[in-house]
C-alpha positions in Angstrom: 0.0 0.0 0.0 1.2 3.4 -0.5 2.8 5.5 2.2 -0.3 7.7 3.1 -2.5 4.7 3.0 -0.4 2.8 5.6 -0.7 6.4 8.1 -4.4 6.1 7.4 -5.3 3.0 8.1 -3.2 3.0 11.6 -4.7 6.8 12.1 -8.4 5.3 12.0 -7.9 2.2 13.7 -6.8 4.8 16.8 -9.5 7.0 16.3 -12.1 4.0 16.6 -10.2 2.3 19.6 -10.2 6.3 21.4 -14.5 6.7 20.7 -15.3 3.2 21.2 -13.7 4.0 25.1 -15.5 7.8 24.8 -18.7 5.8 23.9 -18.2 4.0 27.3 -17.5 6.7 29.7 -19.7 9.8 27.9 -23.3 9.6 28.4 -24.7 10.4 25.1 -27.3 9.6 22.6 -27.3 8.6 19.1 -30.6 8.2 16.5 -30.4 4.6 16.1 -28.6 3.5 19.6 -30.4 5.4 21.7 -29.1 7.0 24.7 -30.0 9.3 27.6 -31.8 12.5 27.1 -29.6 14.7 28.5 -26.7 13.2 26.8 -24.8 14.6 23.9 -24.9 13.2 20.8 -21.8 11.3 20.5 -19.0 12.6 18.3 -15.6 11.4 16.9 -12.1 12.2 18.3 -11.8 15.1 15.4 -14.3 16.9 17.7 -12.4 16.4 20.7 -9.3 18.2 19.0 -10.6 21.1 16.7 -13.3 22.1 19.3 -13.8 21.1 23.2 -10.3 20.5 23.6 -10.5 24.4 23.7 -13.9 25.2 25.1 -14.2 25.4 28.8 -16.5 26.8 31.6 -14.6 30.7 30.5 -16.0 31.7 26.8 -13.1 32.3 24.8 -13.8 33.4 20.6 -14.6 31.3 18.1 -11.1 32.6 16.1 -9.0 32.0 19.4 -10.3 28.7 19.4 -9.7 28.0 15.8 -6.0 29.8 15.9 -5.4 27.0 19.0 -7.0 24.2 16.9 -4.8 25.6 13.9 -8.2 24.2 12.0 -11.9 25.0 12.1 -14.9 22.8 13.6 -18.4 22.3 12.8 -19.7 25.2 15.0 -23.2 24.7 14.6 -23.2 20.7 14.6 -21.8 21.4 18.4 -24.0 23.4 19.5 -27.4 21.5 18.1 -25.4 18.5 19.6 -25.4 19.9 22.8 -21.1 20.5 23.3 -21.3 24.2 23.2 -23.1 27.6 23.1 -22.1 30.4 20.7 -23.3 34.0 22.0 -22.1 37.6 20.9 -19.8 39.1 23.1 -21.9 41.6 25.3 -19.8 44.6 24.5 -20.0 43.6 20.6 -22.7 46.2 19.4 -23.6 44.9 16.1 -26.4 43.8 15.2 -24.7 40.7 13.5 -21.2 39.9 14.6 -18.6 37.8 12.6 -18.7 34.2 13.2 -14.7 34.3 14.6 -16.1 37.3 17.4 -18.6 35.4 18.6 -18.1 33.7 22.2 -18.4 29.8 22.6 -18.1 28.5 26.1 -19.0 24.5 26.8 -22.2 23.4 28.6 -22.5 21.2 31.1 -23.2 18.5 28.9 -19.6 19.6 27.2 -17.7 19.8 30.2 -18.6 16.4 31.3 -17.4 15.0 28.1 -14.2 17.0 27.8 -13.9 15.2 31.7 -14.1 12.2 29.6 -12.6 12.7 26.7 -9.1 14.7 28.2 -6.9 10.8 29.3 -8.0 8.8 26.4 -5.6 9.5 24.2 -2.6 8.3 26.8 -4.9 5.5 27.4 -5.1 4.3 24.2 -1.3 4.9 23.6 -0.1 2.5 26.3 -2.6 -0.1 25.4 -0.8 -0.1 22.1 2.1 -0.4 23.5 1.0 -3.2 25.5 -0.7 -4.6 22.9 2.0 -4.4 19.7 5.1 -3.5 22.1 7.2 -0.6 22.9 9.5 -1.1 21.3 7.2 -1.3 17.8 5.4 2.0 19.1 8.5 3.6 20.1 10.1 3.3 16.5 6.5 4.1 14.6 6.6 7.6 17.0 10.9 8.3 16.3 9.6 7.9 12.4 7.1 9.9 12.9 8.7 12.7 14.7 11.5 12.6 12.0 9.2 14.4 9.6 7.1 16.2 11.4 9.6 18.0 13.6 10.5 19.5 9.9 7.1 20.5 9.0 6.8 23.0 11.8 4.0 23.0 14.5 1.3 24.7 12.6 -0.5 21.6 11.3 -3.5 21.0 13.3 -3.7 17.4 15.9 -5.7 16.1 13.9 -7.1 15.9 10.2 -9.4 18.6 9.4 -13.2 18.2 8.2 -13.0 17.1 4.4 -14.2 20.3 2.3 -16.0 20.3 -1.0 -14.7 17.7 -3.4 -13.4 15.6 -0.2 -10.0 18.4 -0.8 -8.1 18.0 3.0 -7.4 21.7 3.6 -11.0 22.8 2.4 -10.1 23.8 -1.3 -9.2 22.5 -4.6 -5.5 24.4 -6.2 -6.6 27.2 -7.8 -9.6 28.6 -6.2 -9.7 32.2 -4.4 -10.9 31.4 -1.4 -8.0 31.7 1.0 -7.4 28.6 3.2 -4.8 29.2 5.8 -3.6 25.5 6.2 -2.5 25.4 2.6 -1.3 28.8 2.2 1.0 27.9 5.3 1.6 24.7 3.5 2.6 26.6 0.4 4.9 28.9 2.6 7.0 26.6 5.1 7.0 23.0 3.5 9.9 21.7 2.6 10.4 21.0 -0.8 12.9 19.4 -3.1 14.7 22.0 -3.1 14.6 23.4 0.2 16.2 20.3 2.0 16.6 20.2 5.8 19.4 21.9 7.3 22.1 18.7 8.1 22.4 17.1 11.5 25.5 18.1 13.5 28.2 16.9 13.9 27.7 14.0 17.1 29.9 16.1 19.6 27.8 18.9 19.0 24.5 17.2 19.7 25.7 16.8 23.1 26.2 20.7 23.5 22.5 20.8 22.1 19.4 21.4 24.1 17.3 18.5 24.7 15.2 18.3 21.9 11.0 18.9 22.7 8.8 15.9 24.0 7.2 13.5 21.4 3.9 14.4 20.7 1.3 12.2 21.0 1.0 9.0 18.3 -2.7 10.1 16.9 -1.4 13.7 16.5 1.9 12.6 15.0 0.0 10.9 12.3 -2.4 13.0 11.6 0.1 15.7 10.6 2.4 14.0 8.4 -0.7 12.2 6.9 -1.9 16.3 6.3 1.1 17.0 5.1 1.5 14.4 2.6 -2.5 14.5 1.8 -1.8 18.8 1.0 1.6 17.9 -1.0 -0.6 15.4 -3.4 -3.3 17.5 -3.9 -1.7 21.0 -4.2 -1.1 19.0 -7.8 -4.3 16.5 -8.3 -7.5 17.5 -9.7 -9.1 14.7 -7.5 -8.6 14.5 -3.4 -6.1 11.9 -1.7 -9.8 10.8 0.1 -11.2 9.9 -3.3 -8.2 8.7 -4.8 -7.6 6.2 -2.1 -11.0 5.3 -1.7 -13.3 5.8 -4.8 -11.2 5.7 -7.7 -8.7 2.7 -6.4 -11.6 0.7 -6.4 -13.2 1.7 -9.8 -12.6 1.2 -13.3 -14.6 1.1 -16.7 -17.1 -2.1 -16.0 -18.0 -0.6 -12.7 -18.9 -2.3 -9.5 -21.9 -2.7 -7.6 -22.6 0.5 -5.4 -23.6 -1.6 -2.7 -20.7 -3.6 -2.7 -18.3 -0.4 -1.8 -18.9 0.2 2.1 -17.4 -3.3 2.6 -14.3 -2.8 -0.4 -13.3 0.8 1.1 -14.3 0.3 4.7 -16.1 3.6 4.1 -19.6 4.3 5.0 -22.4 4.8 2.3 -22.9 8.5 2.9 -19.0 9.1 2.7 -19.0 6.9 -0.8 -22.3 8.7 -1.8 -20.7 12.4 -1.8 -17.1 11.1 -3.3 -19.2 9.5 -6.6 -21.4 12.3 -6.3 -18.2 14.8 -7.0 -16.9 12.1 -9.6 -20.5 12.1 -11.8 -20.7 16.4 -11.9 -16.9 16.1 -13.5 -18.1 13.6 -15.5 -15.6 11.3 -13.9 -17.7 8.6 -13.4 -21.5 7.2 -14.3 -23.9 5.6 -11.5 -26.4 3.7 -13.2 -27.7 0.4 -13.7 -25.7 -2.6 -14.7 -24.4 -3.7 -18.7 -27.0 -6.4 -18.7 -30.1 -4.5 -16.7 -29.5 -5.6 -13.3 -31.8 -3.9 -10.2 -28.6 -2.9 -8.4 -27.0 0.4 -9.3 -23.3 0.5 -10.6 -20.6 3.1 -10.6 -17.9 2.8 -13.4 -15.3 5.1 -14.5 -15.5 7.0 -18.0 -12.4 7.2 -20.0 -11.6 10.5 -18.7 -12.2 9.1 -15.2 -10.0 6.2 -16.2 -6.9 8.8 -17.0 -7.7 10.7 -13.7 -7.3 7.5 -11.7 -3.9 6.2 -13.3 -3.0 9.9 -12.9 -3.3 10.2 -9.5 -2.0 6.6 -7.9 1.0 7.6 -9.9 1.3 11.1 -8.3 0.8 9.1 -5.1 4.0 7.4 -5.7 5.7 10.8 -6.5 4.7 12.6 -3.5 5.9 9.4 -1.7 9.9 9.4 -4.2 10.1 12.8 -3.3 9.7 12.7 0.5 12.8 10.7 0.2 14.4 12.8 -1.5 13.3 15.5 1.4 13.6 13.9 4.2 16.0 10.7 3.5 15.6 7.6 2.0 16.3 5.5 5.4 13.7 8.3 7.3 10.8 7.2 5.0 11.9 3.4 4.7 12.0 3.3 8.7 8.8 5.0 8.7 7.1 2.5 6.5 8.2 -0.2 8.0 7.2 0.7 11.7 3.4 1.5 9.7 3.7 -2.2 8.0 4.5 -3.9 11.2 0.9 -2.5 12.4 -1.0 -2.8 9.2 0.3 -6.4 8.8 -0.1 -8.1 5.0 -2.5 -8.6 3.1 -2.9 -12.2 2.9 -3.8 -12.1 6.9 -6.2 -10.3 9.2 -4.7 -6.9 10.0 -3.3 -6.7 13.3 -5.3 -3.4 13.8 -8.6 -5.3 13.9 -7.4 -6.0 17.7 -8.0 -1.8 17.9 -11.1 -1.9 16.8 -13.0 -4.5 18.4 -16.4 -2.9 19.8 -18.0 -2.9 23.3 -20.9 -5.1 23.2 -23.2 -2.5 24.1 -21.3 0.1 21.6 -22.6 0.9 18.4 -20.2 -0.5 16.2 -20.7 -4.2 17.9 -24.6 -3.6 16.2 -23.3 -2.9 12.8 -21.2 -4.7 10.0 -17.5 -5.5 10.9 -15.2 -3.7 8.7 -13.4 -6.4 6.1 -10.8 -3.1 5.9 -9.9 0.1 6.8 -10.4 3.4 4.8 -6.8 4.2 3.1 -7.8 7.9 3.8 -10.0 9.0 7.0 -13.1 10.5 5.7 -13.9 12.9 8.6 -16.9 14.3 7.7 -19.1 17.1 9.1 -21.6 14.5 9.9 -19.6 13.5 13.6 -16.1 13.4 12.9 -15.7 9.8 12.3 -12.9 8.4 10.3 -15.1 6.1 8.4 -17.5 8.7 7.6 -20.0 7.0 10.0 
C-alpha cells in the first residue's frame, strides 16, 4: 500500500479504539442506539481536537479557538449536539457579529465529556504499547517525529473536516478562497529544493538542548498524513480521500454501489458524496448494470480512467520525493514501523485487535469492517474516520 494509506489505516484504527472507550465513559445519545436525554450526541475524536479541547466553563472566541486548533470545527453541529453555546460578546454592538467574534463557552453536557474525553488519548497509547510492544510503538513515534519536527508546529492534531470535493485543507489548487492551512503549506513546507538543514556533527549534539517531548501517536499521524494529503493535492484534480478510496476501487465495467462500504471500509454516505463529486466532473456514471441488473453501478469514463492512473501515480511521487526530502532510510523506517501494524494482506490486520467494539457500543450492532479506509473520511456529519 502506499505510504499515506499505511498512516491512514493506523490513524483510524486509533480513532475507533479512542471513541469506542469515549462511547463507554460519555453519556450520550445517538438516532439509532439510543441513549439518555440529557446526553450529547456522540461525536468522533476530530471533535475532541478542533473544538472542546479548547472550550471550557470561560468563553473564549470562536477565532481564538480556531487559531489554538490551527483548524476549524463544525460550529453549529456542536451546539445542536449539545457541546457548546455560541453568544455575541456583550460589549460587541452589532447587530450581527462575525462568526470568529462570537463567544463559545461548553455546557454542562460539554464539560462532562471534555472530563471524559481529556486521558483517552494516553490511554489508548499504552494499550498499544501493550498490545503491539514498545519497542514497535516507540520506532512508529521516532519515524514519525523525524518528519514532522520538519514541517513546523502549525499543522493541526488532527485531520481537518473534508471540504467540498473531499480536498483536505477545504479547497481544490486554484480557487480564491483563502485557506490558511495550505497557504502555510505553500509557505514553510519543505520541498525538493529546500532540504533540511544537516544534522550536526555528534559532539555537537551533546552541546545541544534536549530536543522537545514526542507528541502524542494520533497527532503525529495526523500531521504527516496532512502534510503528505496537501503535497498530493496541491497537484491533483481529485482528493487523496477519493483517490484512495473511490477511484482505487473503480474502473470502466464498474462495480456494484452496494458492494463499496465493505471494499473501502467507508460508510455509504462518505461513498455517496465522493461519486457524487466524480459524476458532476463527468468522472464517473452511477447507473444500472451492462446487462439491466436492479442494483446500481458506478464505473469510470475514459476521462475518469486517466484521472485514476494519474493520481495513484502522483501518489508514488509525493511518496519518491519525501525521500528525497527527508532521506531515503527516514521514509523506509517510517514505513516499516506503519507495515509492522498494518500487517499483510494475505492475513487479518493486526489493527482489527483496535477496533473490536464494546458489546453494548454501536459498532458491535453494525457490520464489521473487512478493511480500513486508506484515507480517514472525517466528515461534518460527527467526525468519524469512516464517515459514519
Amino acid at each position: 500500500m502506499p505510504l499515506s494509506a499505511l498512516l491512514s489505516q493506523t490513524l483510524v484504527a486509533f480513532t475507533i479504539e479512542f471513541d469506542n472507550e469515549a462511547e463507554r465513559r460519555i453519556e450520550h445519545r445517538t438516532v439509532r442506539h439510543g441513549g439518555t436525554r440529557g446526553g450529547v450526541w456522540l461525536a468522533s475524536m476530530a471533535m475532541w481536537l478542533n473544538c472542546m479541547r479548547y472550550a471550557g466553563e470561560d468563553p473564549i472566541t470562536v477565532g481564538d479557538m480556531q487559531r489554538l486548533a490551527r483548524g476549524r470545527t463544525n460550529l453549529d453541529g456542536m451546539r445542536r449536539w449539545g457541546y457548546i453555546t455560541l453568544t455575541p460578546d456583550p460589549a460587541d454592538r452589532r447587530s450581527k457579529p462575525r462568526e470568529a467574534d462570537l463567544l463559545i463557552r461548553a455546557t454542562p453536557r460539554g464539560l462532562a465529556a471534555k472530563r471524559a474525553w481529556e486521558p483517552l488519548t494516553g490511554v489508548v497509547e499504552q494499550r498499544w504499547r501493550e498490545r503491539y510492544g514498545d519497542e514497535a510503538i516507540g520506532r512508529l513515534t521516532g519515524s514519525l517525529q523525524a518528519i514532522a519536527g520538519h514541517l513546523g508546529d502549525w499543522l493541526p492534531d488532527c485531520l481537518p473536516i473534508l471540504g467540498y470535493g473531499l480536498f483536505s485543507a477545504g479547497t481544490r489548487p486554484g480557487e480564491n478562497r483563502y485557506d490558511p492551512i495550505r497557504a502555510e503549506y505553500e509557505r514553510s513546507h519543505v520541498t525538493a529544493d529546500r532540504r533540511p538543514p544537516p544534522l550536526p556533527p555528534p559532539l555537537l549534539l551533546l552541546l545541544l538542548p534536549a530536543p522537545p517531548a514526542l507528541l502524542p501517536l494520533p497527532w503525529l499521524l495526523a500531521r504527516v498524513l496532512l502534510a503528505f494529503a496537501i503535497d498530493f493535492e496541491l497537484q491533483a484534480k481529485i482528493s487523496l480521500a477519493i483517490t484512495a478510496n473511490v477511484l482505487r476501487l473503480l474502473d470502466e465495467k464498474g462495480i456494484r454501489i452496494k458492494d463499496m462500504p465493505a471494499l473501502s471500509g467507508v460508510s455509504a454516505e462518505g461513498l455517496a458524496m465522493a461519486t457524487g463529486y466524480l459524476e458532476k466532473r463527468g468522472l464517473a456514471v452511477v447507473g444500472t448494470g451492462p446487462s439491466g441488473e436492479k442494483w446500481k453501478v458506478a464505473r469510470l469514463t475514459r476521462e475518469g480512467s486517466r484521472v485514476a492512473a494519474a493520481s495513484r501515480e502522483l501518489v508514488a511521487t509525493v511518496e519518491d520525493r519525501w525521500r528525497a526530502v527527508y532521506g531515503n532510510a527516514v521514509v523506509s523506517d517510517l514505513r516499516q514501523a506503519l507495515q509492522r501494524l498494518v500487517g499483510e494482506a494475505s492475513a487479518p490486520s493486526p489493527l482489527f485487535a483496535a477496533i473490536e467494539p464494546y458489546p453494548a457500543g454501536w459498532r458491535a450492532a453494525v457490520r464489521r469492517p473487512a478493511t480500513l479506509p486508506q484515507y480517514p473520511m472525517v466528515l461534518h456529519r460527527g467526525g468519524y474516520p469512516d464517515g459514519s
